[in-house]
Every structure is written in C-alpha cells, then in structure tokens.
SEKE-963833 format. One record per atom (N, C-alpha, C): atom name; residue number from 1; x negated, y negated, z negated. Coordinates in steps of 0.05 Angstrom, whole numbers, padded with zeros to 5 digits. Last residue first. Layout:
# residues N
@atomo->CA	num->NUM	X->X	Y->Y	Z->Z
...
//
This chain:
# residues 143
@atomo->N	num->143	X->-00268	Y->-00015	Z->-00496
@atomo->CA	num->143	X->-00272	Y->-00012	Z->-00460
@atomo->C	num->143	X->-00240	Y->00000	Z->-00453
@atomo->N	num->142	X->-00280	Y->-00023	Z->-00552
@atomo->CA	num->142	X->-00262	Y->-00044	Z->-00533
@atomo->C	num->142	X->-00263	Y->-00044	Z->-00504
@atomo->N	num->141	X->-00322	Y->-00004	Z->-00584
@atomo->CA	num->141	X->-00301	Y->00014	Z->-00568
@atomo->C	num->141	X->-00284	Y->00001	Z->-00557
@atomo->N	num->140	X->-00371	Y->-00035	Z->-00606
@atomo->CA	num->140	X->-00337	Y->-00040	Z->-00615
@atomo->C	num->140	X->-00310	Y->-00029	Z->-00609
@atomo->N	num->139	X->-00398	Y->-00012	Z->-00570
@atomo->CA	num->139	X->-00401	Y->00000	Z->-00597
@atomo->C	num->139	X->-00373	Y->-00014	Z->-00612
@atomo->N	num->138	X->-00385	Y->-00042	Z->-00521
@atomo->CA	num->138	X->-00388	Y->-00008	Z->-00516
@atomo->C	num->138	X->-00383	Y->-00006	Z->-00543
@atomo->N	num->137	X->-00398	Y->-00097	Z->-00528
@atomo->CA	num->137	X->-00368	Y->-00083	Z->-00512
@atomo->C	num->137	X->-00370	Y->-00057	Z->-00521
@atomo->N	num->136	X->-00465	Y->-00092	Z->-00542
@atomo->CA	num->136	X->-00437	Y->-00093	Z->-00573
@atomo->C	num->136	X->-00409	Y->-00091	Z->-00562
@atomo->N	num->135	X->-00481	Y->-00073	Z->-00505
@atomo->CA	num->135	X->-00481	Y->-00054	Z->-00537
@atomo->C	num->135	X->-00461	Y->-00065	Z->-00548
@atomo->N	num->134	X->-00469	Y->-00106	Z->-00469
@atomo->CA	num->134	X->-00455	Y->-00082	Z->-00459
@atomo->C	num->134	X->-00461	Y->-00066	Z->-00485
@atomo->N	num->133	X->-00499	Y->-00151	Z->-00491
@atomo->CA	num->133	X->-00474	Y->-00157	Z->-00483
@atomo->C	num->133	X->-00466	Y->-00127	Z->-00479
@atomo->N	num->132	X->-00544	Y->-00132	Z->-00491
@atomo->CA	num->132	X->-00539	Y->-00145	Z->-00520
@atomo->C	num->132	X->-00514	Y->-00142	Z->-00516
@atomo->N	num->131	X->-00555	Y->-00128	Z->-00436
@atomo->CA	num->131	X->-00554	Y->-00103	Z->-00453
@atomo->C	num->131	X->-00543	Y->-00110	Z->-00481
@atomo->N	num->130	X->-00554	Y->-00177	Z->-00421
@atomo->CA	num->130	X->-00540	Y->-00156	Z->-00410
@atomo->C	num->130	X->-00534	Y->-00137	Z->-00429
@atomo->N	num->129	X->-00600	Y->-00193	Z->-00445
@atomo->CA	num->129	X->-00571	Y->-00207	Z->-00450
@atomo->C	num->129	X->-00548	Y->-00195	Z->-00440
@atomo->N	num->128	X->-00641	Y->-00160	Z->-00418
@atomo->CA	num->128	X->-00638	Y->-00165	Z->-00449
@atomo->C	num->128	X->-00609	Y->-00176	Z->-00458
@atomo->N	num->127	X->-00637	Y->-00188	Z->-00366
@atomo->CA	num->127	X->-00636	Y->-00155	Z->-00375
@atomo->C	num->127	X->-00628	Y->-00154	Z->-00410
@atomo->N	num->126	X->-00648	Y->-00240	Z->-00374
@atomo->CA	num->126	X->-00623	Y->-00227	Z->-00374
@atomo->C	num->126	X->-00614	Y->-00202	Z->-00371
@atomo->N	num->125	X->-00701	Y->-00235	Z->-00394
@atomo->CA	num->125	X->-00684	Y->-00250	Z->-00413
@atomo->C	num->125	X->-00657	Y->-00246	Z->-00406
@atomo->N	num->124	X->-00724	Y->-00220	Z->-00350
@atomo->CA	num->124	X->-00726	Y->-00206	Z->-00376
@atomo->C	num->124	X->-00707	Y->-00216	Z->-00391
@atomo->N	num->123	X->-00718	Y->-00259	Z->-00315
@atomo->CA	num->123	X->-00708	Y->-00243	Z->-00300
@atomo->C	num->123	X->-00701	Y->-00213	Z->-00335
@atomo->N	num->122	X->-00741	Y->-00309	Z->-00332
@atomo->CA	num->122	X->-00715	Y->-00307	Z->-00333
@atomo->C	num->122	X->-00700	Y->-00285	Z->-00325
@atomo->N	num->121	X->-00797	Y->-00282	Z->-00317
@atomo->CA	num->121	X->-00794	Y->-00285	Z->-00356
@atomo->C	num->121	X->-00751	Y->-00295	Z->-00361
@atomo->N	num->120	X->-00793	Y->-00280	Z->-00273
@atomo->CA	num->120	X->-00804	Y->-00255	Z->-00287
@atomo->C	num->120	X->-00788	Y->-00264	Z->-00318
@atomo->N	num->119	X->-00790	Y->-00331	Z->-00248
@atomo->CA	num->119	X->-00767	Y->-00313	Z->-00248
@atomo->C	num->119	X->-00766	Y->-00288	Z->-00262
@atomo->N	num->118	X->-00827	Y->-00355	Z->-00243
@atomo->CA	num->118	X->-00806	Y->-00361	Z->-00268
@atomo->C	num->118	X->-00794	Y->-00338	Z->-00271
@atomo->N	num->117	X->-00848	Y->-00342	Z->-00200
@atomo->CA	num->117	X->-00881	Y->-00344	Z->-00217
@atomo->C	num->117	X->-00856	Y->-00341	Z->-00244
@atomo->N	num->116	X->-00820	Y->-00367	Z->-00160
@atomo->CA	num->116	X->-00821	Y->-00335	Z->-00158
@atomo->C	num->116	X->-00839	Y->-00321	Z->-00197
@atomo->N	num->115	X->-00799	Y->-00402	Z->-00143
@atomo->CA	num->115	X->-00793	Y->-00408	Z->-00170
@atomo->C	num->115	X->-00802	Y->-00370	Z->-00174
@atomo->N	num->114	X->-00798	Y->-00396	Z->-00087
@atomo->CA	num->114	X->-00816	Y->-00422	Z->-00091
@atomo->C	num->114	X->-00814	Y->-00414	Z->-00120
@atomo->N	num->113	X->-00753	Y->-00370	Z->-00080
@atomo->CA	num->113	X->-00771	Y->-00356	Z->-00068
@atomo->C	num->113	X->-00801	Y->-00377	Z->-00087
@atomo->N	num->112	X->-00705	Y->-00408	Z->-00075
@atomo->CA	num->112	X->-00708	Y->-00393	Z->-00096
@atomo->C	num->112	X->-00742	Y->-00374	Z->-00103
@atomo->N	num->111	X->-00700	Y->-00433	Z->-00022
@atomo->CA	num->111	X->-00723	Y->-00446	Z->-00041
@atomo->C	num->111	X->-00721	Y->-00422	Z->-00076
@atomo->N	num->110	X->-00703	Y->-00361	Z->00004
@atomo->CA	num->110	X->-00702	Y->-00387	Z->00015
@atomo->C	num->110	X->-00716	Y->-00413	Z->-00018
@atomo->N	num->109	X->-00705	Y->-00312	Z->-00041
@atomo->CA	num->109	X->-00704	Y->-00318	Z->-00012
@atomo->C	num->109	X->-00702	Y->-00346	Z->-00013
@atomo->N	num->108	X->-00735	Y->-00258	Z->-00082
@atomo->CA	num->108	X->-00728	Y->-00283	Z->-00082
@atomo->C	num->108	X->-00726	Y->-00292	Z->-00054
@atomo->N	num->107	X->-00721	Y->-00193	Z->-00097
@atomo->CA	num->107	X->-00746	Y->-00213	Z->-00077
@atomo->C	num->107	X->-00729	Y->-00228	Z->-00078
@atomo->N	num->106	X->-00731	Y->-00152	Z->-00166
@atomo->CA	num->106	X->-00719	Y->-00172	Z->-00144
@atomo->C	num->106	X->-00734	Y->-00188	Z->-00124
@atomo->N	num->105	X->-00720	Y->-00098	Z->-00190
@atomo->CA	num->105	X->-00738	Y->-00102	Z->-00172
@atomo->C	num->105	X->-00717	Y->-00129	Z->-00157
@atomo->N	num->104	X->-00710	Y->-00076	Z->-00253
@atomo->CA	num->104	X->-00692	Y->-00087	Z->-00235
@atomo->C	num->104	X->-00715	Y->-00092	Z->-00216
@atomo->N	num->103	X->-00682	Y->-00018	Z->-00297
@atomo->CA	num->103	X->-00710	Y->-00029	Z->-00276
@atomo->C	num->103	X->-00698	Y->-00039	Z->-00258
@atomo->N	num->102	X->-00662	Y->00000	Z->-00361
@atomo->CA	num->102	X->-00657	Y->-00010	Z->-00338
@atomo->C	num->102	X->-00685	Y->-00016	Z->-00319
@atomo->N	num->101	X->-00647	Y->00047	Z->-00406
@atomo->CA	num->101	X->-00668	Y->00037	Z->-00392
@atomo->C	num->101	X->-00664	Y->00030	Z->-00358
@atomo->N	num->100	X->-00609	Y->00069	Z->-00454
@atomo->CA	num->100	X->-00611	Y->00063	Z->-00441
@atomo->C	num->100	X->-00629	Y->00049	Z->-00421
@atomo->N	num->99	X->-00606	Y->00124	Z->-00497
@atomo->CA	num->99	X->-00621	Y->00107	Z->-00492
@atomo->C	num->99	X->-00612	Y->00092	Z->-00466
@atomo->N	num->98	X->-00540	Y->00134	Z->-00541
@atomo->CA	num->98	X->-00559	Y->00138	Z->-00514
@atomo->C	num->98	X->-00586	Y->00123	Z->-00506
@atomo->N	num->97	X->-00532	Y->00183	Z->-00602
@atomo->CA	num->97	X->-00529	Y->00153	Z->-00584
@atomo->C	num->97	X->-00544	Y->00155	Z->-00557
@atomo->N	num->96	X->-00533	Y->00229	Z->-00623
@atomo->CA	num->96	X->-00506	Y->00223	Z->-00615
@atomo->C	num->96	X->-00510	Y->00191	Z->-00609
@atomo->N	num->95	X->-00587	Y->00247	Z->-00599
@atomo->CA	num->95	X->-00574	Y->00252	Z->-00617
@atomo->C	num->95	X->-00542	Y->00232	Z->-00610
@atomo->N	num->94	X->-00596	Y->00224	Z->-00548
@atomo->CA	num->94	X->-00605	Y->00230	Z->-00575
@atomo->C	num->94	X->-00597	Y->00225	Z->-00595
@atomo->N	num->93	X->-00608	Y->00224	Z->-00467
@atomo->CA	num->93	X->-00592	Y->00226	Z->-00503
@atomo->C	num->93	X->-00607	Y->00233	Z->-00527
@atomo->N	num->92	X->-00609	Y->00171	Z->-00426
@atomo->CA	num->92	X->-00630	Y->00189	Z->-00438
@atomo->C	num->92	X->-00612	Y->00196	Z->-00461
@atomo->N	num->91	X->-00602	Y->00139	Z->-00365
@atomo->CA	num->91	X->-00586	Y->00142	Z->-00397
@atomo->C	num->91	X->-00602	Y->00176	Z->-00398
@atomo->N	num->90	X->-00625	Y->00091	Z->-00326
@atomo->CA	num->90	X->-00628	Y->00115	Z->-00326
@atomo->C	num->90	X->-00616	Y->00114	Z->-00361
@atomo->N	num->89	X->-00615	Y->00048	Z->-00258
@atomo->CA	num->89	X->-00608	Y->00053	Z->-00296
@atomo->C	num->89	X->-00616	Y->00084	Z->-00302
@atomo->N	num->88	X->-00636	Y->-00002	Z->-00219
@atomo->CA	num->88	X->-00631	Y->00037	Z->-00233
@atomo->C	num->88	X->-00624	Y->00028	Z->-00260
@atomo->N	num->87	X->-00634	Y->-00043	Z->-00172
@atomo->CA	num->87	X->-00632	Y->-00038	Z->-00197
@atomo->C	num->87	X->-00629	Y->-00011	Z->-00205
@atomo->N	num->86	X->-00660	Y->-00092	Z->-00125
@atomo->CA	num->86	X->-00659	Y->-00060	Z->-00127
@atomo->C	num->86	X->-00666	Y->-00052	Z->-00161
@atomo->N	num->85	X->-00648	Y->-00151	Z->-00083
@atomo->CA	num->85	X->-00652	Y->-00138	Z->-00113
@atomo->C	num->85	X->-00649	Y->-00098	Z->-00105
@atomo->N	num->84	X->-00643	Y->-00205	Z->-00059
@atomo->CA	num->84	X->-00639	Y->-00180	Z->-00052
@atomo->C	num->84	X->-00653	Y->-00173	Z->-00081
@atomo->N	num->83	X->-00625	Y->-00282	Z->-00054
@atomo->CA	num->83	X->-00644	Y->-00259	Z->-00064
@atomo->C	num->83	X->-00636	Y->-00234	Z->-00051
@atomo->N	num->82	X->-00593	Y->-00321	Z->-00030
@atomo->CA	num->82	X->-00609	Y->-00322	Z->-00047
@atomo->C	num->82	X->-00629	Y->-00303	Z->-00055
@atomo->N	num->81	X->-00558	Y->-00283	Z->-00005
@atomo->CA	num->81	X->-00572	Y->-00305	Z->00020
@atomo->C	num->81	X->-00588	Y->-00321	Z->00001
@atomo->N	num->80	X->-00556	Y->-00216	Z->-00022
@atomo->CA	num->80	X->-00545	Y->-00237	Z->-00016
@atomo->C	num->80	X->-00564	Y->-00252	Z->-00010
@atomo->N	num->79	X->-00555	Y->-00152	Z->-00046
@atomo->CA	num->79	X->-00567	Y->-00170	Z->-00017
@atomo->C	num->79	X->-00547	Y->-00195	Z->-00013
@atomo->N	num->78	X->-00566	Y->-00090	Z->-00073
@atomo->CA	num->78	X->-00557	Y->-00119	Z->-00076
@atomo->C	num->78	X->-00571	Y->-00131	Z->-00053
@atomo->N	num->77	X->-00568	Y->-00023	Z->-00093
@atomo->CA	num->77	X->-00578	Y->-00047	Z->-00079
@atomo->C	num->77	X->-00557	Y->-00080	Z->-00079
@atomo->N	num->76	X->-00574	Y->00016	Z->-00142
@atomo->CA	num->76	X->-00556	Y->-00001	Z->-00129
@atomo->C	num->76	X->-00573	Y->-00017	Z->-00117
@atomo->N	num->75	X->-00562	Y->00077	Z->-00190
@atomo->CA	num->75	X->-00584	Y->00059	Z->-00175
@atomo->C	num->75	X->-00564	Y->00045	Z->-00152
@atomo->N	num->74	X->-00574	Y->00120	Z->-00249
@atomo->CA	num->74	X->-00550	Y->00099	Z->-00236
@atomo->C	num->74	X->-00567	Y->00077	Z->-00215
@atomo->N	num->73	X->-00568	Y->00182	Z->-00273
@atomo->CA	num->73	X->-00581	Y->00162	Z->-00266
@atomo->C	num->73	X->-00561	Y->00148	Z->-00248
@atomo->N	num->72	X->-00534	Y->00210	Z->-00318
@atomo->CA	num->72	X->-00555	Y->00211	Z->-00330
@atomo->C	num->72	X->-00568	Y->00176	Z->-00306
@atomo->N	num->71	X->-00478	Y->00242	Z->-00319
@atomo->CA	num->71	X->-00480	Y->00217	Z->-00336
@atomo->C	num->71	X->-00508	Y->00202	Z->-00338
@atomo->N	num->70	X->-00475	Y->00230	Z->-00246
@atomo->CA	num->70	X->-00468	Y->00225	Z->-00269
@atomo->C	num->70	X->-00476	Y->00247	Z->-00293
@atomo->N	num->69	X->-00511	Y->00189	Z->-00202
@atomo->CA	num->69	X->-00521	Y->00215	Z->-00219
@atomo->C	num->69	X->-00501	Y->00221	Z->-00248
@atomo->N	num->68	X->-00517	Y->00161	Z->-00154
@atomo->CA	num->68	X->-00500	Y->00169	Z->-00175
@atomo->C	num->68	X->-00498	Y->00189	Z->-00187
@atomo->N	num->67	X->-00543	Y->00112	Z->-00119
@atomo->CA	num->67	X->-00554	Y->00140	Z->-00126
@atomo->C	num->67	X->-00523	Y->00139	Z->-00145
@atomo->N	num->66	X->-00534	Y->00069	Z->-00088
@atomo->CA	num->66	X->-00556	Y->00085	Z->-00077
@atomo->C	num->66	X->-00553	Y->00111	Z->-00085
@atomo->N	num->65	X->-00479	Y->00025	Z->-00083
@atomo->CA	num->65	X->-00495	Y->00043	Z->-00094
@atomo->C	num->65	X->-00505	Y->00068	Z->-00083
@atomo->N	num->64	X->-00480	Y->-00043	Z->-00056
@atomo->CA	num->64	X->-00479	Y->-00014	Z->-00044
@atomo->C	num->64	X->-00501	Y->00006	Z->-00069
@atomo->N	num->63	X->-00463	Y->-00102	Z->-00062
@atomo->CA	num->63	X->-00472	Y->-00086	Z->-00075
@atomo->C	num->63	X->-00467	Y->-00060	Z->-00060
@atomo->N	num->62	X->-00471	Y->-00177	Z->-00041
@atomo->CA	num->62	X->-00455	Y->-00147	Z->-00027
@atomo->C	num->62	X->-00477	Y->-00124	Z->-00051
@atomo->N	num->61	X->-00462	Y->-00235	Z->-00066
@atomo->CA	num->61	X->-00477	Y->-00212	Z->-00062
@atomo->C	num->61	X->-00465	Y->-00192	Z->-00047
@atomo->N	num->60	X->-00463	Y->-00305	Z->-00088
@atomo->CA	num->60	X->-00438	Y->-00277	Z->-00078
@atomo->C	num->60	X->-00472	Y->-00258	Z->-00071
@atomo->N	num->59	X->-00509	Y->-00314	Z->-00144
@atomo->CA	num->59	X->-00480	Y->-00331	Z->-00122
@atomo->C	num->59	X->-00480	Y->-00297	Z->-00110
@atomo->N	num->58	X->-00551	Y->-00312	Z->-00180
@atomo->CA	num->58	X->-00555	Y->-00298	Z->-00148
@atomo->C	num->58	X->-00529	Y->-00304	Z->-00121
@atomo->N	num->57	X->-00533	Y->-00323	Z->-00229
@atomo->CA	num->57	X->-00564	Y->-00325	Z->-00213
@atomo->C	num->57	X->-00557	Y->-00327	Z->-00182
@atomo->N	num->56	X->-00478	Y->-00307	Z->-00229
@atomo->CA	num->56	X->-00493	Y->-00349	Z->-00245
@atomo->C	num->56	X->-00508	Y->-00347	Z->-00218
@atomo->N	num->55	X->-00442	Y->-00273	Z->-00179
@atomo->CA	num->55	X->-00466	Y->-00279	Z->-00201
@atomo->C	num->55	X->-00471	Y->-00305	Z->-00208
@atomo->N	num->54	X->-00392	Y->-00238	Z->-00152
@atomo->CA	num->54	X->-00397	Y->-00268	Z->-00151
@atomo->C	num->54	X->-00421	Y->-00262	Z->-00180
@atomo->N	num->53	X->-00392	Y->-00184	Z->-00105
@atomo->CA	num->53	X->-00394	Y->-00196	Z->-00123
@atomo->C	num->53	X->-00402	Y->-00222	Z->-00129
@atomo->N	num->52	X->-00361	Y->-00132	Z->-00070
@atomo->CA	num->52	X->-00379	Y->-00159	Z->-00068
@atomo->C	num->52	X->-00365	Y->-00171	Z->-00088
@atomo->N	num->51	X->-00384	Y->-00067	Z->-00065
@atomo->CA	num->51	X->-00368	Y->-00088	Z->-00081
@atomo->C	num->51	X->-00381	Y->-00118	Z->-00071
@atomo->N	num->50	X->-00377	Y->00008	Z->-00044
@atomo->CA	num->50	X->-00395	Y->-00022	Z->-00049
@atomo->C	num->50	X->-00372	Y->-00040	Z->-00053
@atomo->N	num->49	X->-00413	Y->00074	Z->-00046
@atomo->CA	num->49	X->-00393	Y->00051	Z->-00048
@atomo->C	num->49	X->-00398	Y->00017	Z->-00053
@atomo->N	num->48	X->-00454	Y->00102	Z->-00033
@atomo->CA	num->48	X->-00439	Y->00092	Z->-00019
@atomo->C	num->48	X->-00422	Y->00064	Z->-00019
@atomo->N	num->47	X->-00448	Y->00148	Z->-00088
@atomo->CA	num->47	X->-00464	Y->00138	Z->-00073
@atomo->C	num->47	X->-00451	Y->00126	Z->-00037
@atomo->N	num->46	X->-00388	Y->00128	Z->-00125
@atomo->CA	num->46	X->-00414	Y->00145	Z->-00115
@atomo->C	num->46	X->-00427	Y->00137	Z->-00099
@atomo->N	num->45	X->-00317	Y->00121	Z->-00145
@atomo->CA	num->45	X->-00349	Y->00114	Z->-00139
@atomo->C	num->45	X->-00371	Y->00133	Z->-00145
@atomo->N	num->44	X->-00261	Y->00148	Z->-00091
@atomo->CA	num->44	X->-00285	Y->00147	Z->-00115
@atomo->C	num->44	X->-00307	Y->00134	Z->-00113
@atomo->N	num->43	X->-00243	Y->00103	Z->-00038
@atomo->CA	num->43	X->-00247	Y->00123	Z->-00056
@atomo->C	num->43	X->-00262	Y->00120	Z->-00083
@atomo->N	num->42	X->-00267	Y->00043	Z->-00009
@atomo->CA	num->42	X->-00244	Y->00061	Z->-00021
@atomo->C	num->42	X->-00256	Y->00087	Z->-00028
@atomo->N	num->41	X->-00300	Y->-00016	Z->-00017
@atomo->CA	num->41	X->-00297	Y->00010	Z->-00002
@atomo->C	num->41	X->-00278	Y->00023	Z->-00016
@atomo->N	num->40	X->-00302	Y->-00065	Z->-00045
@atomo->CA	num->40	X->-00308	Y->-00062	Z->-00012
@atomo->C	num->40	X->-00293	Y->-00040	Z->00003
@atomo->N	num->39	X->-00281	Y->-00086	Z->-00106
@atomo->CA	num->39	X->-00291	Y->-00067	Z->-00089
@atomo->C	num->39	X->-00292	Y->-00064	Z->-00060
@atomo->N	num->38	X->-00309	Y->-00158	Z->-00131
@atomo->CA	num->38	X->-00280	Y->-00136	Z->-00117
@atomo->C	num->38	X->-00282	Y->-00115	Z->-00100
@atomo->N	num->37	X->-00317	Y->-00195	Z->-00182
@atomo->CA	num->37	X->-00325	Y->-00179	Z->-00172
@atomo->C	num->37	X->-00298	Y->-00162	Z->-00156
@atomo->N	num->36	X->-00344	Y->-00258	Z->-00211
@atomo->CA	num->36	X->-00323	Y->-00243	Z->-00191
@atomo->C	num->36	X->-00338	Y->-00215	Z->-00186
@atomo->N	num->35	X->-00382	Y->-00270	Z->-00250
@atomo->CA	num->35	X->-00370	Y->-00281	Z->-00244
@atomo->C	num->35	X->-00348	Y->-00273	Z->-00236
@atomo->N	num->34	X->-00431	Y->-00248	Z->-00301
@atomo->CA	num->34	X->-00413	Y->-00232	Z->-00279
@atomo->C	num->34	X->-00392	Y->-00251	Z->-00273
@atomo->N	num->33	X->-00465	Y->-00257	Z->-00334
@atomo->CA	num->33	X->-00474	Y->-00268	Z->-00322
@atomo->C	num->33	X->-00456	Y->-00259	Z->-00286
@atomo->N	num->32	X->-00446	Y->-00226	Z->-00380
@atomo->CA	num->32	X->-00445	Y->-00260	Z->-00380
@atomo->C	num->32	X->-00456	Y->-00270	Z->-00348
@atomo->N	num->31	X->-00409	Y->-00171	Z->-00372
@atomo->CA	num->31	X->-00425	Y->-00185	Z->-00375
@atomo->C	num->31	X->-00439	Y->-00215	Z->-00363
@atomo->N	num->30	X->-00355	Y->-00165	Z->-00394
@atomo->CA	num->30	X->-00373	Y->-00157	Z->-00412
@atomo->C	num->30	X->-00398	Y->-00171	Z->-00407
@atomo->N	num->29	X->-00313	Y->-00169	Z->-00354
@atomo->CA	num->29	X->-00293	Y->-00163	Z->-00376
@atomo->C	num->29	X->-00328	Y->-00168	Z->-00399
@atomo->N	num->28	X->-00338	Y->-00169	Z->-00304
@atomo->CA	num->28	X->-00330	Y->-00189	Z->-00316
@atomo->C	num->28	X->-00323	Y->-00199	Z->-00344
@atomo->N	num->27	X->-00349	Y->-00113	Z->-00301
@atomo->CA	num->27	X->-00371	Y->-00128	Z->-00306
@atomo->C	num->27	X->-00363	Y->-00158	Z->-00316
@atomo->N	num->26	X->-00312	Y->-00079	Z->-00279
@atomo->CA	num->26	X->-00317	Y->-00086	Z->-00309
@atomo->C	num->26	X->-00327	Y->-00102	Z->-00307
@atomo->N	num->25	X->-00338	Y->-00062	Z->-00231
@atomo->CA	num->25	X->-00309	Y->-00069	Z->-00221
@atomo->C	num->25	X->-00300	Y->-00092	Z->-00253
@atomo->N	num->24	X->-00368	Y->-00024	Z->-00230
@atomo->CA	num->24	X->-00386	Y->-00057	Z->-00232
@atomo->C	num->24	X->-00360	Y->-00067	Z->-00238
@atomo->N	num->23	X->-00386	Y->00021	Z->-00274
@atomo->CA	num->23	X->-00360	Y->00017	Z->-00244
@atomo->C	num->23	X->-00365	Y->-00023	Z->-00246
@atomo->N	num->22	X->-00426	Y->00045	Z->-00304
@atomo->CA	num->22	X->-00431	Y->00041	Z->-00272
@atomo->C	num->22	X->-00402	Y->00031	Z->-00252
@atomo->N	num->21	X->-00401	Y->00027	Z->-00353
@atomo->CA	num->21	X->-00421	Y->00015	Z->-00339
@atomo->C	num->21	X->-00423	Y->00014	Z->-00310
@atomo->N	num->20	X->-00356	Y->00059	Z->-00367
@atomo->CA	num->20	X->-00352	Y->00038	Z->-00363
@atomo->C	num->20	X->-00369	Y->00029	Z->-00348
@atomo->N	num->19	X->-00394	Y->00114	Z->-00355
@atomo->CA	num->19	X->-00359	Y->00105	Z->-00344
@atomo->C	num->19	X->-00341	Y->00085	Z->-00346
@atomo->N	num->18	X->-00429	Y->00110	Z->-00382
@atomo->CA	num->18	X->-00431	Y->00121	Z->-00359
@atomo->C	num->18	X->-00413	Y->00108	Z->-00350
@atomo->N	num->17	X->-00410	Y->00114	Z->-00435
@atomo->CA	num->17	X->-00435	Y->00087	Z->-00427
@atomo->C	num->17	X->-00433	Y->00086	Z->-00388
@atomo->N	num->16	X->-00390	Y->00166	Z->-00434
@atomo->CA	num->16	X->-00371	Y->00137	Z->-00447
@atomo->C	num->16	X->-00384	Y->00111	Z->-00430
@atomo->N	num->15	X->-00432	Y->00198	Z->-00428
@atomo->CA	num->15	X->-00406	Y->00195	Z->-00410
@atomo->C	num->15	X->-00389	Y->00179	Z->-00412
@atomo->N	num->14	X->-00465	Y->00185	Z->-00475
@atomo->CA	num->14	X->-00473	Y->00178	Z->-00444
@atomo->C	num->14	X->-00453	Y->00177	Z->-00427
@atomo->N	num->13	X->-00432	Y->00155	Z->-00529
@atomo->CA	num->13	X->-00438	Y->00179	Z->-00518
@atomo->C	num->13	X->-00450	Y->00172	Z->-00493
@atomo->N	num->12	X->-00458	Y->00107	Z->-00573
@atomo->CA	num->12	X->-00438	Y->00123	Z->-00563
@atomo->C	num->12	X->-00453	Y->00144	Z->-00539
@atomo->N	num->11	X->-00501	Y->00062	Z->-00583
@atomo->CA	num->11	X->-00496	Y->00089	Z->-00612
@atomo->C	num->11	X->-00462	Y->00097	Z->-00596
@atomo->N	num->10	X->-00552	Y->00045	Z->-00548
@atomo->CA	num->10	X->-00528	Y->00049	Z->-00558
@atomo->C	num->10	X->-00516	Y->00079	Z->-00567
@atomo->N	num->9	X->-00611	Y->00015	Z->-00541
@atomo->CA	num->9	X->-00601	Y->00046	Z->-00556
@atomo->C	num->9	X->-00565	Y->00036	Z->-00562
@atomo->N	num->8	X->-00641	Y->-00005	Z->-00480
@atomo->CA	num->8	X->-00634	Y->-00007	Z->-00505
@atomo->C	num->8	X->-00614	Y->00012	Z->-00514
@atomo->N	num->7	X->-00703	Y->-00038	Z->-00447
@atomo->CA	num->7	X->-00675	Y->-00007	Z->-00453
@atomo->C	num->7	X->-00662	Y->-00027	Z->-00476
@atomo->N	num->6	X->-00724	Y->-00058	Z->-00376
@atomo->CA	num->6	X->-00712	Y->-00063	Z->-00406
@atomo->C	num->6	X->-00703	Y->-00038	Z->-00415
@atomo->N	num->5	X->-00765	Y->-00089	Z->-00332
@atomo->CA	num->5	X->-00765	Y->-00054	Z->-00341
@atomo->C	num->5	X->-00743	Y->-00066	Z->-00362
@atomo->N	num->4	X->-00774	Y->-00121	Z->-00271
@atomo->CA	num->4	X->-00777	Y->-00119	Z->-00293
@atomo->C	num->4	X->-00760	Y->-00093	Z->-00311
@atomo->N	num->3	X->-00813	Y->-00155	Z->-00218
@atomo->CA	num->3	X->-00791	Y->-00126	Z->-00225
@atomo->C	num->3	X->-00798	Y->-00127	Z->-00262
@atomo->N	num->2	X->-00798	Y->-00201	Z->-00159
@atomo->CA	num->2	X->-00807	Y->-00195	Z->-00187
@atomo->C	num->2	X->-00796	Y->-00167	Z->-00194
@atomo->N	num->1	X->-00847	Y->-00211	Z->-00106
@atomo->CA	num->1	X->-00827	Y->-00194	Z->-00118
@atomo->C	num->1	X->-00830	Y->-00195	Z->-00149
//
C-alpha cells in the first residue's frame, strides 16, 4: 500500500473550496490528471453518491463517497481493475484562506502492484499537481 499526506493554503473561503472541489463532476474543467467523469447516482451529493470516472493513472474507476462533512471533511473510495484507493480531504480555516490537507491510501493491482516501491514518490507529485492545479482554478475565481 502506498499512502501519502499533502496540504496546501488557498486564499478563498471553505464553502467556495468545498463546492467546487468535492463535486468530482468539475474535475475535468481543473484537474490534469481528470479524464472523464459522469455521475452514477441521483440526487444531492453526500455520502453515497457515486461517479465513474476516466484517470491518466488509474484508467476508469467507480467512486462512492464515504463521508460529507460540509465545509470541513471530504472522504471517497475508488476501485478500479488497476488499483483501489481511499482519499479524505480535510479544510481547516484561517483567517480568510483555507488549509487544505489531502490523504490518499492506494493498493496497486495486477502488474501495477510490481511498481509499488515508485508509486510513493509519483503518488506525492500528483497530490501536489492537484493542488497547484485546484489553487490557481479556485484563486483566479474561474469556478
């Protein structure tokens, strides 16, 4: 298993960060590594709901979110025929920007599984590119 921790400080509100971020439905519109994405389930999002999604890393997936805490915690499972994953987000305030702090837990499956020892240091590098990517959509107000 790999798991890895990231934050980073965006200078808008938690319910702004909140309400683009957790609707995966965006993810195309911001982050690089978001291919397709199309909701599963109907109604509001919350705990429950789910999307299947196209990724670089991880190819199609099914997403079901665990937790929905709005504005503060955000948690999701993932399961596709490459990997399975378990991600949170948690948004912390101060002063008028947010902390943001991601934790991704992934198990690698079939020959992806073999590259397990890499996947730590490519697994940081797109938490990081994620977040580079969703500070500067979010702080340019372009949501």
């Amino acid at each position: 298993m790999v798991s890895e921790t990231a934050s980073v400080r965006i200078d808008r509100p938690a319910e702004e960060i909140w309400d683009y971020f957790t609707d995966v439905a965006n993810d195309p519109d911001w982050n690089p590594s978001a291919i397709k994405v199309r909701k599963t389930s109907d109604g509001p999002l919350g705990v429950g709901s789910t999307f299947h999604v196209v990724r670089k890393m991880s190819g199609p997936m099914k997403l079901e979110y665990t937790e929905y805490s709005r504005p503060l915690r955000w948690a999701l499972r993932g399961v596709g025929r490459r990997m399975s994953f378990t991600y949170s987000a948690d948004l912390t305030l101060s002063g008028g920007s947010t902390e943001l702090t991601s934790r991704m837990n992934l198990e690698p499956r079939g020959l992806l599984k073999l590259l397990t020892p890499l996947l730590g240091s490519v697994t940081a590098k797109q938490l990081a590119q994620v977040h580079r990517a969703l500070k500067r959509k979010l702080e340019a107000g372009a949501t």
